[in-house]
DOBALUM-112311 format. One record per residue (C-alpha): residue number from 1; chain; x, y, z; residue in three letters. Coordinates in steps of 0.1 Angstrom, whole numbers. Example, Ala and Ser with C-alpha at 12.3 -4.5 7.8 and 13.67 -1.06 7.14 Angstrom:
<atoms>
+-----+----+-------+-------+-------+-----+
!   i ! ch !    c1 !    c2 !    c3 !  aa !
+-----+----+-------+-------+-------+-----+
!   1 !  A !   123 !   -45 !    78 ! ala !
!   2 !  A !   137 !   -11 !    71 ! ser !
+-----+----+-------+-------+-------+-----+
</atoms>
This chain:
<atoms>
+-----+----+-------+-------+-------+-----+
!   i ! ch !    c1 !    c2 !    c3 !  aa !
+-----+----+-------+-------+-------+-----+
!   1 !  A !  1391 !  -615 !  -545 ! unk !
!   2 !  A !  1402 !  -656 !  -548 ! unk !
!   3 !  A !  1399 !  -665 !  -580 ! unk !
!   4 !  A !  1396 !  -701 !  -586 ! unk !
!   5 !  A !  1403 !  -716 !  -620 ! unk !
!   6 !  A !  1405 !  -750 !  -640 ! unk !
!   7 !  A !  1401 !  -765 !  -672 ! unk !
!   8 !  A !  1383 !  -786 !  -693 ! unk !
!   9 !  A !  1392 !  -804 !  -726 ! unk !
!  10 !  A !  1373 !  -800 !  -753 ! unk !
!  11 !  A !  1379 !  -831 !  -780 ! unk !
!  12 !  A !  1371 !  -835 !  -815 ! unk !
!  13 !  A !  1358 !  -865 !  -830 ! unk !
!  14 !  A !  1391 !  -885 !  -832 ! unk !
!  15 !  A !  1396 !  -877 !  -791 ! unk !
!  16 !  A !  1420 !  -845 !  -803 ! unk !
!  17 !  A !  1418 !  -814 !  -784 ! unk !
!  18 !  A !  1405 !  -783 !  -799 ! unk !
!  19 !  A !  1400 !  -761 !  -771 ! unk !
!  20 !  A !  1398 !  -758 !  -732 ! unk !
!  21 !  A !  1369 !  -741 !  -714 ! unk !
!  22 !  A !  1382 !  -726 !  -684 ! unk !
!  23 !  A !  1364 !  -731 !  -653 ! unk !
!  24 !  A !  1364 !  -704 !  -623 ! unk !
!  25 !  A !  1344 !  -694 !  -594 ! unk !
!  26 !  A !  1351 !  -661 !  -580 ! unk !
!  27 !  A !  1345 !  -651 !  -539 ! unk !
!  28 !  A !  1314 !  -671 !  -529 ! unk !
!  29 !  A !  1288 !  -658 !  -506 ! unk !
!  30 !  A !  1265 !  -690 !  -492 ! unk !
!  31 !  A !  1285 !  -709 !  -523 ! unk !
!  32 !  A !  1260 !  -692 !  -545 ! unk !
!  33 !  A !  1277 !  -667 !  -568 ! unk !
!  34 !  A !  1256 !  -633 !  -572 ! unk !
!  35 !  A !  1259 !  -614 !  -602 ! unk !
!  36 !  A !  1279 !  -595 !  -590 ! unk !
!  37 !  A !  1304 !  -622 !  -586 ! unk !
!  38 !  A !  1298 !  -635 !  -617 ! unk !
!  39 !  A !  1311 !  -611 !  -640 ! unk !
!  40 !  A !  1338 !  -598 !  -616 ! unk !
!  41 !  A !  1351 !  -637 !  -618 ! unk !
!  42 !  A !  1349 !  -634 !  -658 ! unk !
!  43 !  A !  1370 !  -602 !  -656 ! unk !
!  44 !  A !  1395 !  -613 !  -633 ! unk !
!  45 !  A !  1399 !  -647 !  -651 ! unk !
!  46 !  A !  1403 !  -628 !  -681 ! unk !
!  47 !  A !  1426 !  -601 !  -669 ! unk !
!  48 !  A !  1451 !  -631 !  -655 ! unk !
!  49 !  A !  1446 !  -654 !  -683 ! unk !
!  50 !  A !  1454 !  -626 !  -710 ! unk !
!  51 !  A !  1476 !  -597 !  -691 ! unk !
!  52 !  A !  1496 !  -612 !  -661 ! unk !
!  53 !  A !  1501 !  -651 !  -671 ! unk !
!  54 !  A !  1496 !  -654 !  -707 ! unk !
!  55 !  A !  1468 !  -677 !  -721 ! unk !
!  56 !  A !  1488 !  -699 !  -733 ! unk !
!  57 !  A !  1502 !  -709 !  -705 ! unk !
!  58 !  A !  1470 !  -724 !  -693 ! unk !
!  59 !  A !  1461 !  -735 !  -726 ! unk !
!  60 !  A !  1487 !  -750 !  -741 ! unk !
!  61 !  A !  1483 !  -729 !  -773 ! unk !
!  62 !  A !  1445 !  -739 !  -779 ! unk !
!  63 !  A !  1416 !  -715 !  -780 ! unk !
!  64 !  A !  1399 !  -707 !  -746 ! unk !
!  65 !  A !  1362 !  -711 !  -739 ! unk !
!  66 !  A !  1351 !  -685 !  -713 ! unk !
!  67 !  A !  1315 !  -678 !  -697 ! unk !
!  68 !  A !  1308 !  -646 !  -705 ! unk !
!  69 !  A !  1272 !  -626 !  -690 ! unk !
!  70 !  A !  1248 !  -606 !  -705 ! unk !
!  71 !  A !  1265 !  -575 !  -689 ! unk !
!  72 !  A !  1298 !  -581 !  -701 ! unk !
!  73 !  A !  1285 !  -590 !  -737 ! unk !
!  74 !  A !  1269 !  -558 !  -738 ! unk !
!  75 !  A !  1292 !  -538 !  -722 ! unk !
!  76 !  A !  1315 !  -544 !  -747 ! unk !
!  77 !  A !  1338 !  -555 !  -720 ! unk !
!  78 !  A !  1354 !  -582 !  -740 ! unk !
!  79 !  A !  1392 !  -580 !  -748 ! unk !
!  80 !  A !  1396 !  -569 !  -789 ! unk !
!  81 !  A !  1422 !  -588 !  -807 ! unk !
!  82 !  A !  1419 !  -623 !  -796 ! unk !
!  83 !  A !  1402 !  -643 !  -820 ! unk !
!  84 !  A !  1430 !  -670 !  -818 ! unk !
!  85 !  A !  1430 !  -676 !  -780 ! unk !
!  86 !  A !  1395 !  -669 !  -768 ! unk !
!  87 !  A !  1358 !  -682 !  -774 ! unk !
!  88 !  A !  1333 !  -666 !  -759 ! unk !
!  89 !  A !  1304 !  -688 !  -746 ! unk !
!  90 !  A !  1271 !  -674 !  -742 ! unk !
!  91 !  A !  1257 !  -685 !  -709 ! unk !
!  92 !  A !  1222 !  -699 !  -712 ! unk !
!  93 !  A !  1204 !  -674 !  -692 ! unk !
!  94 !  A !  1214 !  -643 !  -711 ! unk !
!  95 !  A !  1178 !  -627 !  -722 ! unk !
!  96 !  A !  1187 !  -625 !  -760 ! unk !
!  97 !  A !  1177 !  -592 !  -773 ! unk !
!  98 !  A !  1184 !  -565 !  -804 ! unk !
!  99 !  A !  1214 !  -558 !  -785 ! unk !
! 100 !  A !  1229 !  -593 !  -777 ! unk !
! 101 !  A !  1223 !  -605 !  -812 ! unk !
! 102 !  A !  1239 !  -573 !  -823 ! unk !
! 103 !  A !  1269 !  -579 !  -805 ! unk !
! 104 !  A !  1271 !  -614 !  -813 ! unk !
! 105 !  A !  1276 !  -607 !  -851 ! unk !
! 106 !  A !  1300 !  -577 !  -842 ! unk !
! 107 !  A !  1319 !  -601 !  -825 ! unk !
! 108 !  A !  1318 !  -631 !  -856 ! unk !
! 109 !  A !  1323 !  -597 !  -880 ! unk !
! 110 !  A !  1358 !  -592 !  -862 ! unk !
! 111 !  A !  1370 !  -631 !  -864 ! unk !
! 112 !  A !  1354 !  -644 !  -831 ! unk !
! 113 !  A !  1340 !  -683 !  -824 ! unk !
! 114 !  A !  1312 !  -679 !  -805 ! unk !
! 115 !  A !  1298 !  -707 !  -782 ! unk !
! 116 !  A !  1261 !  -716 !  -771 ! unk !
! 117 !  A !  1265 !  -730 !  -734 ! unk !
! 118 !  A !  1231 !  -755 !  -720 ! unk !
! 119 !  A !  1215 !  -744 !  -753 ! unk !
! 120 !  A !  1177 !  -755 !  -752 ! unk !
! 121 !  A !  1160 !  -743 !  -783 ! unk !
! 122 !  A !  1136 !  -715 !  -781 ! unk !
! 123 !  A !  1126 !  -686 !  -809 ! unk !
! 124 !  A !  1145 !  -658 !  -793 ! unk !
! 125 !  A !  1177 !  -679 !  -796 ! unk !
! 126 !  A !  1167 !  -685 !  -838 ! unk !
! 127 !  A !  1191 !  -659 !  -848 ! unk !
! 128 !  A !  1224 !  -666 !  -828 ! unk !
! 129 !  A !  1220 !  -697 !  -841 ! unk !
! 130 !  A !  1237 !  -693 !  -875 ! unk !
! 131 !  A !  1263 !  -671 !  -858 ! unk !
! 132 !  A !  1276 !  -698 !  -835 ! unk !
! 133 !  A !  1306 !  -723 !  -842 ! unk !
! 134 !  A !  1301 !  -746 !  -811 ! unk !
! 135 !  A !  1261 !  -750 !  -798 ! unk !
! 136 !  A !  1265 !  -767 !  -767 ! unk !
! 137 !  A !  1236 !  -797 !  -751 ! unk !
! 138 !  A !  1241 !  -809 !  -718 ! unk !
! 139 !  A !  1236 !  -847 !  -727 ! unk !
! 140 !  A !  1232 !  -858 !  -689 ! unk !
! 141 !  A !  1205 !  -831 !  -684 ! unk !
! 142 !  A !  1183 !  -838 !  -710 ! unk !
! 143 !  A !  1189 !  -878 !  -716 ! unk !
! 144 !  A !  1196 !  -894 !  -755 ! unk !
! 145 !  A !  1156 !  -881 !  -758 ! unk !
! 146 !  A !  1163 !  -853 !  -752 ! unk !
! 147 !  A !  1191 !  -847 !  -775 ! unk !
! 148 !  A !  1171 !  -862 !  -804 ! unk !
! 149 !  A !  1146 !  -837 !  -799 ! unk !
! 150 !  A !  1171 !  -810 !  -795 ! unk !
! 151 !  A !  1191 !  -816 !  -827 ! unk !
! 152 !  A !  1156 !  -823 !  -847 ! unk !
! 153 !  A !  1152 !  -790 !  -837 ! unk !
! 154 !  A !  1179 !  -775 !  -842 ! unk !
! 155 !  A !  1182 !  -790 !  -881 ! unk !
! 156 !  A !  1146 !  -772 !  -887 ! unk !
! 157 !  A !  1166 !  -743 !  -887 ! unk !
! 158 !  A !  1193 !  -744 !  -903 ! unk !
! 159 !  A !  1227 !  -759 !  -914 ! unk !
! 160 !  A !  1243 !  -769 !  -876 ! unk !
! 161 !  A !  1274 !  -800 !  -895 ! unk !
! 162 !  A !  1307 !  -787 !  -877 ! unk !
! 163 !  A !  1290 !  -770 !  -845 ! unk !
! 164 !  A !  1272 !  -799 !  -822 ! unk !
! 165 !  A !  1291 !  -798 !  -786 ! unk !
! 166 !  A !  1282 !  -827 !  -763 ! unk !
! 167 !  A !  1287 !  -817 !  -726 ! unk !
! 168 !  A !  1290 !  -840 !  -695 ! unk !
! 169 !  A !  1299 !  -869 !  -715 ! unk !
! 170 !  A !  1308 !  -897 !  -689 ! unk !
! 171 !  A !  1313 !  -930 !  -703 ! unk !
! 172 !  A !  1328 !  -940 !  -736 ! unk !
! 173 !  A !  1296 !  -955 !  -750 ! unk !
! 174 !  A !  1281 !  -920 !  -747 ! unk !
! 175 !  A !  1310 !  -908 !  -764 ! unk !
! 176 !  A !  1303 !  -937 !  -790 ! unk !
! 177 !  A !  1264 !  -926 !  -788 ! unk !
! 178 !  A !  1268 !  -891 !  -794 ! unk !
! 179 !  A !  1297 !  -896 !  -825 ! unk !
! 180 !  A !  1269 !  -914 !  -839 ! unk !
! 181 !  A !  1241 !  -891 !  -835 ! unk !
! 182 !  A !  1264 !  -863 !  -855 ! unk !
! 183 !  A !  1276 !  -846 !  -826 ! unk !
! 184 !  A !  1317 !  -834 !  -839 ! unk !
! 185 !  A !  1327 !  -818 !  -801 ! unk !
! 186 !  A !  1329 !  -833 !  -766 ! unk !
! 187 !  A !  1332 !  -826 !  -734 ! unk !
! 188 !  A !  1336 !  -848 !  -702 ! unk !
! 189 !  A !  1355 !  -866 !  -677 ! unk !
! 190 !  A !  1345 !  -901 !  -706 ! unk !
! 191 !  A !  1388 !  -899 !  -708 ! unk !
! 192 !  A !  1396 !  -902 !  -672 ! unk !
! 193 !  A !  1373 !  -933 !  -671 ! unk !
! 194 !  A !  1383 !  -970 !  -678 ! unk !
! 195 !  A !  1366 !  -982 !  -713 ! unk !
! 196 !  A !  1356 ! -1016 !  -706 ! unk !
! 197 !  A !  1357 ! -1040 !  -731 ! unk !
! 198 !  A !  1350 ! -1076 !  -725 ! unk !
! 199 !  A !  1370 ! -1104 !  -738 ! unk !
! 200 !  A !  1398 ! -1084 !  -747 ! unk !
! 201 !  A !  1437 ! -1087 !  -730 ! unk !
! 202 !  A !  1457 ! -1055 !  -727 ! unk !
! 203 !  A !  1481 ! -1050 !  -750 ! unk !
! 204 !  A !  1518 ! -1053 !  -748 ! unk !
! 205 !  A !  1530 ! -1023 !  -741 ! unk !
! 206 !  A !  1500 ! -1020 !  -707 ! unk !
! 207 !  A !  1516 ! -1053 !  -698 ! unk !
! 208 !  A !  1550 ! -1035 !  -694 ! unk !
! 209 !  A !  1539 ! -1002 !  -678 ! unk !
! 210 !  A !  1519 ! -1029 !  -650 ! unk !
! 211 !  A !  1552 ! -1047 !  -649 ! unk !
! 212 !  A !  1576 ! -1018 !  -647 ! unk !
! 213 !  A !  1556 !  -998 !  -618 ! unk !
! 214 !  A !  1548 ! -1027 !  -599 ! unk !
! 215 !  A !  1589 ! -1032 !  -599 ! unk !
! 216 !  A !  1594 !  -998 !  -594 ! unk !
! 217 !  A !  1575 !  -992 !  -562 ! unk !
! 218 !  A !  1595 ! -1009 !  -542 ! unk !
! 219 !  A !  1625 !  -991 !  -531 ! unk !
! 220 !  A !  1649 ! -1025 !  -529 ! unk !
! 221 !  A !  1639 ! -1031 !  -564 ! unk !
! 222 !  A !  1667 ! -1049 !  -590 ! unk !
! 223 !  A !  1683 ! -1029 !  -613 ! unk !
! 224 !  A !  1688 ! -1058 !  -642 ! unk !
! 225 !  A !  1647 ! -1071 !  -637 ! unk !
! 226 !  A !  1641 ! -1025 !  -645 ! unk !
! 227 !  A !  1665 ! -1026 !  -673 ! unk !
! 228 !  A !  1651 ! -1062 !  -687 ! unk !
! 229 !  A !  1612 ! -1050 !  -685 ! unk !
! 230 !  A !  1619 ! -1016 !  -697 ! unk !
! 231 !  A !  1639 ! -1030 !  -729 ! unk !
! 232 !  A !  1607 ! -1048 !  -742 ! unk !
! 233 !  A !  1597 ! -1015 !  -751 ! unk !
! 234 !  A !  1619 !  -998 !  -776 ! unk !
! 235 !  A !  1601 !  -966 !  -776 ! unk !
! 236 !  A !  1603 !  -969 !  -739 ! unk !
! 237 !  A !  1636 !  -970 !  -742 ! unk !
! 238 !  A !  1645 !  -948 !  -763 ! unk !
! 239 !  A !  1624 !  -922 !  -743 ! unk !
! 240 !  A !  1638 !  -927 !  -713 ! unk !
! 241 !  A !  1681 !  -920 !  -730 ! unk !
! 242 !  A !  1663 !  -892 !  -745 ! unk !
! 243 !  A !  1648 !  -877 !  -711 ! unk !
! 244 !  A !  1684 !  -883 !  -692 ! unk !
! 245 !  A !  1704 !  -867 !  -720 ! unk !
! 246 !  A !  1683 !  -834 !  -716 ! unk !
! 247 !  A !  1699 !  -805 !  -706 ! unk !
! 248 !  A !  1679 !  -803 !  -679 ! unk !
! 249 !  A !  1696 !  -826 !  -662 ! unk !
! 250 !  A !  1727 !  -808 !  -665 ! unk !
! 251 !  A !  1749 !  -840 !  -673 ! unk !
! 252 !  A !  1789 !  -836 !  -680 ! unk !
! 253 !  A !  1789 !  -866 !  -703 ! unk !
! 254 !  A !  1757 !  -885 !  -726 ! unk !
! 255 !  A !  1744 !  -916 !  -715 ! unk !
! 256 !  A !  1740 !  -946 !  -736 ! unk !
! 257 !  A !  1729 !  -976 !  -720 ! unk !
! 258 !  A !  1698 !  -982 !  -698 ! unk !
! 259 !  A !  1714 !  -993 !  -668 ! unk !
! 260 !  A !  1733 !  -960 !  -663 ! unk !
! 261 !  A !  1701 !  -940 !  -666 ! unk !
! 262 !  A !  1686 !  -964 !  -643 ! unk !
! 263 !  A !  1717 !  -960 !  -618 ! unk !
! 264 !  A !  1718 !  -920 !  -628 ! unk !
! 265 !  A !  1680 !  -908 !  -627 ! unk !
! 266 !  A !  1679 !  -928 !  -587 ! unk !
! 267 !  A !  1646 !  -944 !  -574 ! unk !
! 268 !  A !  1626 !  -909 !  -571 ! unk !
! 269 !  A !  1631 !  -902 !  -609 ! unk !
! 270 !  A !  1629 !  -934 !  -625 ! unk !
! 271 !  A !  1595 !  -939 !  -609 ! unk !
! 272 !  A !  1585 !  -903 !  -622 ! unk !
! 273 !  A !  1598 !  -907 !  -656 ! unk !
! 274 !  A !  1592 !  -942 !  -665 ! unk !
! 275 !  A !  1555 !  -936 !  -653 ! unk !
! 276 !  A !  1549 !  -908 !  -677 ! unk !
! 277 !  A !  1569 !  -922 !  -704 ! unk !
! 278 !  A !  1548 !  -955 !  -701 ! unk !
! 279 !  A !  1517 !  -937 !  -700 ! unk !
! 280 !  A !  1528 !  -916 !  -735 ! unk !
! 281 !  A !  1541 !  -952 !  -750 ! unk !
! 282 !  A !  1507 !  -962 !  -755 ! unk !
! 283 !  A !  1492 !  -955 !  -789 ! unk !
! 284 !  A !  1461 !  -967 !  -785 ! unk !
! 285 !  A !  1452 !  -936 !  -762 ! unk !
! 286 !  A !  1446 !  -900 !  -768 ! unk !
! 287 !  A !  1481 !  -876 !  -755 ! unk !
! 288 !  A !  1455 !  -855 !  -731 ! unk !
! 289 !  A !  1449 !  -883 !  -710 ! unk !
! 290 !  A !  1488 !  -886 !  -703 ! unk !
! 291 !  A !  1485 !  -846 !  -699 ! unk !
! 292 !  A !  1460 !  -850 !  -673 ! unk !
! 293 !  A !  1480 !  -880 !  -653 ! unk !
! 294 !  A !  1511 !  -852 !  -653 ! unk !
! 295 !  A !  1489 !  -822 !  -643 ! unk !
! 296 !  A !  1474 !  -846 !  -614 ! unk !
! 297 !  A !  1505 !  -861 !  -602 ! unk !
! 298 !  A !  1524 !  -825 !  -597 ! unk !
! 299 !  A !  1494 !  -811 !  -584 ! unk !
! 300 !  A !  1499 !  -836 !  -553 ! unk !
! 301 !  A !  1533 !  -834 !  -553 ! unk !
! 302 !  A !  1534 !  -797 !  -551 ! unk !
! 303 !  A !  1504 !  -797 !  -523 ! unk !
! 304 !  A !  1523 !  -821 !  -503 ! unk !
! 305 !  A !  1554 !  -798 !  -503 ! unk !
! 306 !  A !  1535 !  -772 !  -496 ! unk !
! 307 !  A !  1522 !  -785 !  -463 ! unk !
! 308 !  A !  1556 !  -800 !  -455 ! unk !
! 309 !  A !  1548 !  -834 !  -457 ! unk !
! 310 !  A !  1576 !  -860 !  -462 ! unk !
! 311 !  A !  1583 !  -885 !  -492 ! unk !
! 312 !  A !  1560 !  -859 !  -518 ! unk !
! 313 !  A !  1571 !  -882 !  -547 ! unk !
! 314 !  A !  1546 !  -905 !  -532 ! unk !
! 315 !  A !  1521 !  -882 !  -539 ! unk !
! 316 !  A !  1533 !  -877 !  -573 ! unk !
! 317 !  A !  1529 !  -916 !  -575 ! unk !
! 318 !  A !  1493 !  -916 !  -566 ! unk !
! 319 !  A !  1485 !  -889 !  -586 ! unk !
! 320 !  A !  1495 !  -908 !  -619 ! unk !
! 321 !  A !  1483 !  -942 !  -612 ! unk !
! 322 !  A !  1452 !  -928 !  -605 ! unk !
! 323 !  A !  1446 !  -927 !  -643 ! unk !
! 324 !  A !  1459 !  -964 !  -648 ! unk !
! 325 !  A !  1423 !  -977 !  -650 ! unk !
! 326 !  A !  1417 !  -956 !  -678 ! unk !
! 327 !  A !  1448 !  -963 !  -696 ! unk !
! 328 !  A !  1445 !  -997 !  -695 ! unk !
! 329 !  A !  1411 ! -1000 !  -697 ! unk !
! 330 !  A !  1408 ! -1025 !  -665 ! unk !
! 331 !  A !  1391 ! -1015 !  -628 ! unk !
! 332 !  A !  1416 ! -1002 !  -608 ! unk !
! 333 !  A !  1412 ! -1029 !  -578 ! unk !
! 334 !  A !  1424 ! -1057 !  -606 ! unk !
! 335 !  A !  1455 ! -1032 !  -618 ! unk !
! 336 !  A !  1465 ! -1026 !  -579 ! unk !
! 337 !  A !  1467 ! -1064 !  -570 ! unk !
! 338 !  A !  1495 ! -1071 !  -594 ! unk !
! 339 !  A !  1514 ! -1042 !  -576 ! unk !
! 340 !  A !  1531 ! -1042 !  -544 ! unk !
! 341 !  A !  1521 ! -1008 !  -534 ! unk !
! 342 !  A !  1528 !  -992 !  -501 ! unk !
! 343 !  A !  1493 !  -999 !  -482 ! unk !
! 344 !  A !  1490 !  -964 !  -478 ! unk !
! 345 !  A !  1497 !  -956 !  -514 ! unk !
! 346 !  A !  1467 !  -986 !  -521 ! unk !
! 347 !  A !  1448 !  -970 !  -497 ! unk !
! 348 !  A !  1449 !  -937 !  -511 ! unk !
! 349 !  A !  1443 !  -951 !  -546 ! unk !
! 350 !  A !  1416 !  -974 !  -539 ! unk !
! 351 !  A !  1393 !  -952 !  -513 ! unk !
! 352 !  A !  1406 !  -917 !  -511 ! unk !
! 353 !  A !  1418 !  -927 !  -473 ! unk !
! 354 !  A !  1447 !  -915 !  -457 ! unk !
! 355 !  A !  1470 !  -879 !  -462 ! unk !
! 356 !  A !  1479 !  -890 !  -496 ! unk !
! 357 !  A !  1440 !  -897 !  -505 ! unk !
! 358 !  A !  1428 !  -868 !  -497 ! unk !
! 359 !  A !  1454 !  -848 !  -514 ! unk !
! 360 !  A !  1441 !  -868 !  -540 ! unk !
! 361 !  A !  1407 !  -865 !  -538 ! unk !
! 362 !  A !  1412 !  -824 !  -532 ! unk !
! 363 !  A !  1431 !  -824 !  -572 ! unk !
! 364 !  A !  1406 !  -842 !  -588 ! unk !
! 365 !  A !  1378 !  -820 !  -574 ! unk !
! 366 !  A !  1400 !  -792 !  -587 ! unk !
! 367 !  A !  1404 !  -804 !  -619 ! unk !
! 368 !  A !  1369 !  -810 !  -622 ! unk !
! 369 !  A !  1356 !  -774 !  -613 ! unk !
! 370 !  A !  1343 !  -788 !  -582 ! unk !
! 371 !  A !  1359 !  -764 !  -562 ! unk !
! 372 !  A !  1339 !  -766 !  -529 ! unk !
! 373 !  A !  1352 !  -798 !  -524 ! unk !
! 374 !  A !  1387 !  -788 !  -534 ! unk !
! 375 !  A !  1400 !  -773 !  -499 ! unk !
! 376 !  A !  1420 !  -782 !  -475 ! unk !
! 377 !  A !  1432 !  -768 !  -442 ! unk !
! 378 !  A !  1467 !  -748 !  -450 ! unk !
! 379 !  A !  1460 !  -741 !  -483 ! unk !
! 380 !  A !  1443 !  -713 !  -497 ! unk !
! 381 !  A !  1426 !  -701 !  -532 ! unk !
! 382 !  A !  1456 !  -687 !  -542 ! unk !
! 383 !  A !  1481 !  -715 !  -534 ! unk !
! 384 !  A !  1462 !  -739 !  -555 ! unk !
! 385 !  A !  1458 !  -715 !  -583 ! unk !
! 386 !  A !  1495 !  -710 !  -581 ! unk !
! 387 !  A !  1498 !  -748 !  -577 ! unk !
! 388 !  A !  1478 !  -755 !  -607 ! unk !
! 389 !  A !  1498 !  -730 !  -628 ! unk !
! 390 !  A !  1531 !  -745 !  -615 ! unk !
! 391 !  A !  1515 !  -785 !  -624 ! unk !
! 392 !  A !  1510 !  -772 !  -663 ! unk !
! 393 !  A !  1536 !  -755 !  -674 ! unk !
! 394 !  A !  1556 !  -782 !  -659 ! unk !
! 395 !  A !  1537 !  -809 !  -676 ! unk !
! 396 !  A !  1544 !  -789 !  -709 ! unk !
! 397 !  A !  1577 !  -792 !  -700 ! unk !
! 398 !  A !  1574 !  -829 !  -694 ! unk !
! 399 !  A !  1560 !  -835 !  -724 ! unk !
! 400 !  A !  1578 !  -822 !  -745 ! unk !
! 401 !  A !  1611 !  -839 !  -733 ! unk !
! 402 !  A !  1595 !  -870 !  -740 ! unk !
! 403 !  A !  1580 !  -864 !  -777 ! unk !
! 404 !  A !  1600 !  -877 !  -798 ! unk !
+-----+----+-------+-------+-------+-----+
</atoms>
């Protein structure tokens, strides 16, 4: 059976990441799952997650939100001893009974976070209520009325501070909206999205990644004019020494100035580099959204290789400018006229068009859960699931070389 499988940030109220709520589909029939389907794709999802890759491999360390059925929750099918790494989330169609409130506490008894996924308030959900640490509203489903009336409910009961989830957040000022309302969880593609706000210039260190990758993506670009625009940013710099003197790049002797890293690292990796470390120079923004430019730009990279296309570092390109209207909080028409990008590299940025577009386009629908748009002739379930693994543990990697 393909088993298709992504994830989605959870963020706490200062926009840090608390958890990730995986997102699968397992063989589709009519792209409806059945039942059937439904919990064999929780059971496979958990059975690679926790036995043959390791959880934390797709987690980064954090907890794991997972759907979990009525039949599995009653079964007692759930794995024992994993508090730390998994949160089970109660789908919103489970018919609570005796035995699913009974399992419910068994499970909080033994150290388990429990989740309440879509919840809408009804008197058969009263008593999971107090049992849950995350009760989850769809905000886009039921409007900021909605919500109010949800959470009016929902304080009737009980004590809820320390367990409101906002889901399908998609702009900052719902982000803003839903901080206010009391909401301490949130979930959404709000990150990935420019926040706009009027009157205001970027700040320095957005002025330097604009200047540096509109340099840099041009393959006759000037060594001294890199080394110059990189130096404005000492953290940039230092980053970058840091990165080259890896071991990873198995060197017999340490660098120490700028312009042999430039002259060392070549055209191919100075774009890579000096586009993540830009993106993870800027304070102002929260590290998953320079986690999420990584994971995007190896995804196409790794694609393109696999379907033996030529120059995959422009794929890897794409992938993390694609997130430059979000980091510097400007559309990203304005951001790609002060570049000289490839036209096929704009193209692919701009409308999806073109081989590198839709390799694009494909990612993002993965990363997204969207995975009926996320296909592609020559690449099957399992290549992109491999893909995806491959994209993470690298970006851990990535990372990590450049913290300082």
């Amino acid at each position: 059976m393909d088993v298709y499988l992504a994830r989605q940030p959870v963020f706490d109220r200062n926009l840090n990441v608390v958890a990730y709520e995986l997102l699968y589909r397992g063989s589709m029939v009519n792209n409806a799952a059945s039942m059937g389907d439904a919990n064999e794709a929780t059971m496979q999802v958990l059975v690679n997650a926790f036995s043959e890759i390791g959880l934390e491999k797709i987690t980064s360390g954090h907890p794991a939100l997972v759907n979990i059925t009525q039949d599995i929750l009653t079964s007692g099918q759930l794995p024992k001893g994993l508090q730390r790494l998994l949160i089970p989330e109660i789908l919103e169609d489970v018919l609570v009974n005796e035995e699913v409130i009974q399992e419910v506490k068994n499970l909080v008894n033994v150290g388990y976070r429990v989740a309440l996924d879509d919840f809408i308030y009804s008197d058969e959900w009263k008593p999971l209520i107090p049992q849950a640490s995350f009760i989850k509203l769809d905000v886009m489903d039921l409007g900021v009325s909605g919500v109010k009336e949800q959470v009016a409910k929902l304080r009737l009961v009980g004590d809820i501070e320390g367990k409101l989830l906002a889901e399908k957040v998609e702009t900052h000022e719902e982000f803003e909206l839903y901080r206010t309302m009391g909401f301490d969880y949130f979930q959404g593609y709000f990150l990935c999205k420019p926040h706009v706000m009027t009157g205001e210039s970027v700040p320095a260190s957005g002025m330097v990644i604009t200047s540096l990758l509109a340099e840099l993506s041009t393959d006759d670009y000037d060594i001294e004019r890199v080394e110059r625009i990189i130096c404005q940013d000492p953290r940039l710099s230092y980053k970058l020494l840091r990165v080259v003197n890896s071991a990873s790049f198995g060197l017999t002797r340490t660098i120490k100035t700028i312009t042999d890293t430039i002259v060392i690292l070549g055209a191919y990796e100075l774009r890579r580099w000096a586009g993540m470390l830009a993106f993870s120079a800027m304070d102002n923004k929260p590290n998953e959204l320079l986690v999420t430019a990584i994971v995007r730009g190896k995804m196409c990279e790794l694609i393109a290789e696999k379907l033996n296309r030529q120059f995959s570092g422009g794929y890897f390109t794409a992938g993390l400018l694609s997130l430059l209207d979000a980091l510097l909080d400007k559309p990203l028409e304005e951001i790609v006229q002060q570049m000289p990008l490839s036209a096929e590299l704009e193209l692919a940025l701009l409308t999806g068009g073109g081989d590198i577009g839709a390799v694009l386009r494909l990612v993002e629908a993965y990363e997204a859960g969207d995975f009926d748009h996320a296909i592609m002739k020559g690449l099957e379930a399992d290549d992109l699931w491999d893909i995806y693994l491959k994209a993470l543990e690298w970006s851990d990697l990535a990372k990590h070389s450049m913290v300082e």
